[in-house]
C-alpha positions in Angstrom: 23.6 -20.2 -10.1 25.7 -17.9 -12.5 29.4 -17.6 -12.7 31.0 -14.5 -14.3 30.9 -15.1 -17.9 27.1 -15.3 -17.6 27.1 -11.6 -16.3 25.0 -9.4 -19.1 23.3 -5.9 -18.9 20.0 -6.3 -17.4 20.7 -9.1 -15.8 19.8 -9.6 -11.9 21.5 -11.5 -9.4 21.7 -11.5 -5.5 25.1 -10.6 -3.8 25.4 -10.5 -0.2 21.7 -11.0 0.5 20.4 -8.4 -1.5 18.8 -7.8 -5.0 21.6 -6.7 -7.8 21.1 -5.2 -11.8 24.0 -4.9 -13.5 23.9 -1.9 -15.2 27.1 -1.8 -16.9 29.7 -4.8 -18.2 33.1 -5.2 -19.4 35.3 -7.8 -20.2 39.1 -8.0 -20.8 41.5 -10.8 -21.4 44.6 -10.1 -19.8 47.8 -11.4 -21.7 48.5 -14.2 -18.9 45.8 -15.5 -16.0 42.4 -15.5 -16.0 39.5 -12.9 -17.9 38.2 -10.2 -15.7 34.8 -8.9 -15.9 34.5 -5.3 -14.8 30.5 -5.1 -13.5 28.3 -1.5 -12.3 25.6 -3.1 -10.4 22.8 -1.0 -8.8 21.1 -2.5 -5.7 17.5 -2.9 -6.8 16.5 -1.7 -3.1 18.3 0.6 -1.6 19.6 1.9 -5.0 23.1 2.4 -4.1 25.9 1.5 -6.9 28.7 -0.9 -7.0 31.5 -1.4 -9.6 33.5 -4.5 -8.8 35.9 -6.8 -10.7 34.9 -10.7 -10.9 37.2 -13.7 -12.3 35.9 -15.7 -14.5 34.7 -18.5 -11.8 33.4 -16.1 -9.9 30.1 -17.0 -9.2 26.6 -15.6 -8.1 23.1 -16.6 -7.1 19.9 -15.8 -8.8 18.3 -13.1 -7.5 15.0 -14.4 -6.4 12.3 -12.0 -7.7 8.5 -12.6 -8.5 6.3 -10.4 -10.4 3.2 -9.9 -9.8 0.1 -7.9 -11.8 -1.2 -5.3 -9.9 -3.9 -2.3 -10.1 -3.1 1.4 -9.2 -5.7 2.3 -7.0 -5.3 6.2 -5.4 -2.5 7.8 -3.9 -2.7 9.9 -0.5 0.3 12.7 -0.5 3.7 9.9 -1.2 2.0 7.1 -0.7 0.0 5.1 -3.4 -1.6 2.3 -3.1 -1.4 -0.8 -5.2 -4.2 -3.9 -5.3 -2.8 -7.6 -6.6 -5.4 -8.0 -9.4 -5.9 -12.5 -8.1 -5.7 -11.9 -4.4 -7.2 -8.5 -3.7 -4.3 -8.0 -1.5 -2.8 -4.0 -1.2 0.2 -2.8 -0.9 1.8 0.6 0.0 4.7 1.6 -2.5 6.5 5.5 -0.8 7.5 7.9 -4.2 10.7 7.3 -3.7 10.3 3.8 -4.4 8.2 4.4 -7.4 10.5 7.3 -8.8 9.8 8.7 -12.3 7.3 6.0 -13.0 5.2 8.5 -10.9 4.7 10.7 -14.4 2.7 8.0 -15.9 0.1 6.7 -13.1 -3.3 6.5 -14.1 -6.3 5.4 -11.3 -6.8 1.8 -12.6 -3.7 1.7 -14.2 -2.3 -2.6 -14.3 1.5 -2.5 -13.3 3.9 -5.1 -13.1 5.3 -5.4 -9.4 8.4 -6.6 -8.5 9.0 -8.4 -5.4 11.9 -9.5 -3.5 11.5 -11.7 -0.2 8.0 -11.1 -0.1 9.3 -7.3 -0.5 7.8 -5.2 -3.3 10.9 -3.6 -5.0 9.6 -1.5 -8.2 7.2 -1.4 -10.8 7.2 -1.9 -14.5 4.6 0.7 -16.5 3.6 -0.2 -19.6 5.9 0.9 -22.4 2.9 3.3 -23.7 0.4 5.5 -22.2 -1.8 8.0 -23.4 -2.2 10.6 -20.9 -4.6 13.8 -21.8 -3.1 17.7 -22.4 -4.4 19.9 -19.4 -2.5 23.0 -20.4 -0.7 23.8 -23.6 0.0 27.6 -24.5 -1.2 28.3 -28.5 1.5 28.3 -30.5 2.0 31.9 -32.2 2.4 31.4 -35.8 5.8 32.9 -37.5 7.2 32.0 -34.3 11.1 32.4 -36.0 12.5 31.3 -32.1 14.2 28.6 -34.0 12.6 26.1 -32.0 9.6 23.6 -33.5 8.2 22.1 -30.3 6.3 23.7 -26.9 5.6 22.6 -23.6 2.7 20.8 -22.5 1.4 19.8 -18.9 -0.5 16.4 -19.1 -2.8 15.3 -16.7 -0.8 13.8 -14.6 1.0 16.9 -13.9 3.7 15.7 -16.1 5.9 18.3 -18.5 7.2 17.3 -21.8 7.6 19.3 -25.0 5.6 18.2 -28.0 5.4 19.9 -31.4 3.3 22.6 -32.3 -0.2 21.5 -33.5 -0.5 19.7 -30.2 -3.8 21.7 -28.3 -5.4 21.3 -24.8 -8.0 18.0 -24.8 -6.0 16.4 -27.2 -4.6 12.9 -26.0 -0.9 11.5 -26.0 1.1 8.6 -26.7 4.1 8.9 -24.3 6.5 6.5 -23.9 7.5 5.4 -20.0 10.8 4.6 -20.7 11.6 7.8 -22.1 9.3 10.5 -20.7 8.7 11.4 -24.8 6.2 12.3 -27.0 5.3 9.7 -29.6 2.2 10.4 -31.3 -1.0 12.3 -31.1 -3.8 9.6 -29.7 -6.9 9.3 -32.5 -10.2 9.4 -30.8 
């Protein structure tokens, strides 16, 4: 159980039945009566936000979520398919749910699932990939544009600009949290 003053960025509680990340926090002390604490919460299912004011013995109960390791297997049009790596059990996760994680899939990929209720919620990548350049145009030498980087289609049909030496075959370290170029991957 939390009250109020336990209410942190990141932190994940469960309000009205349903999964909450607060997103956003303030706190004030008015001159007289109790402190307020001004939350933005997103709904970790439906993904619909909330700003609401608590007192300080206000309280809230854990959210209660489970992760779980699990494989990427394949994906057929928005549907991709997911196998727990202890039970061999699969589950079906839409692209919506998934959102821009969907950049960064690799077959056999191991994820972090999130469930809630037996329900899985989202996925956690990990924080580095290295995903191989499909298409990168050559970068024209004297190029005055003003600009030092160019864009790049990975293989996971993912867009990002990189800097200049960066050539077609060569493999990237991008980071999931960011979508951004990192480093060039040494084979």
């Amino acid at each position: 159980m939390y009250t109020a003053s336990d209410l942190r960025k990141g932190l994940k509680v469960q309000i009205d039945g349903a999964p909450y990340i607060v997103i956003d926090f303030e706190f004030s002390k008015p001159g007289k009566g109790q402190s307020l604490y001004r939350c933005k919460m997103r709904n970790m299912i439906t993904g619909n936000q909330l700003v609401q004011t608590y007192r300080s013995n206000d309280k809230f109960d854990e959210a209660g979520l489970e992760e779980s390791t699990m494989q990427y297997l394949y994906n057929q049009g928005d549907e991709f398919h997911f196998m727990n790596t202890e039970t061999y059990d699969q589950i079906m996760l839409t692209a919506e749910q998934i959102g821009d994680n969907i950049h960064f899939l690799l077959d056999n990929m191991e994820v972090e699932m999130l469930f809630f209720n037996d329900q899985a919620i989202d996925i956690s990548l990990p924080i580095f990939v290295d995903l191989a350049v499909t298409q990168a145009d050559p970068w024209v030498k004297g190029d005055t544009s003003g600009t030092d980087t160019k864009p790049v289609t990975l293989e996971t049909g993912y867009e990002l600009q990189v800097p200049p030496f960066v050539e077609e075959g060569d493999r990237l370290q991008i980071d999931t949290r960011t979508g951004a170029y990192v480093t060039r991957v040494k084979e």
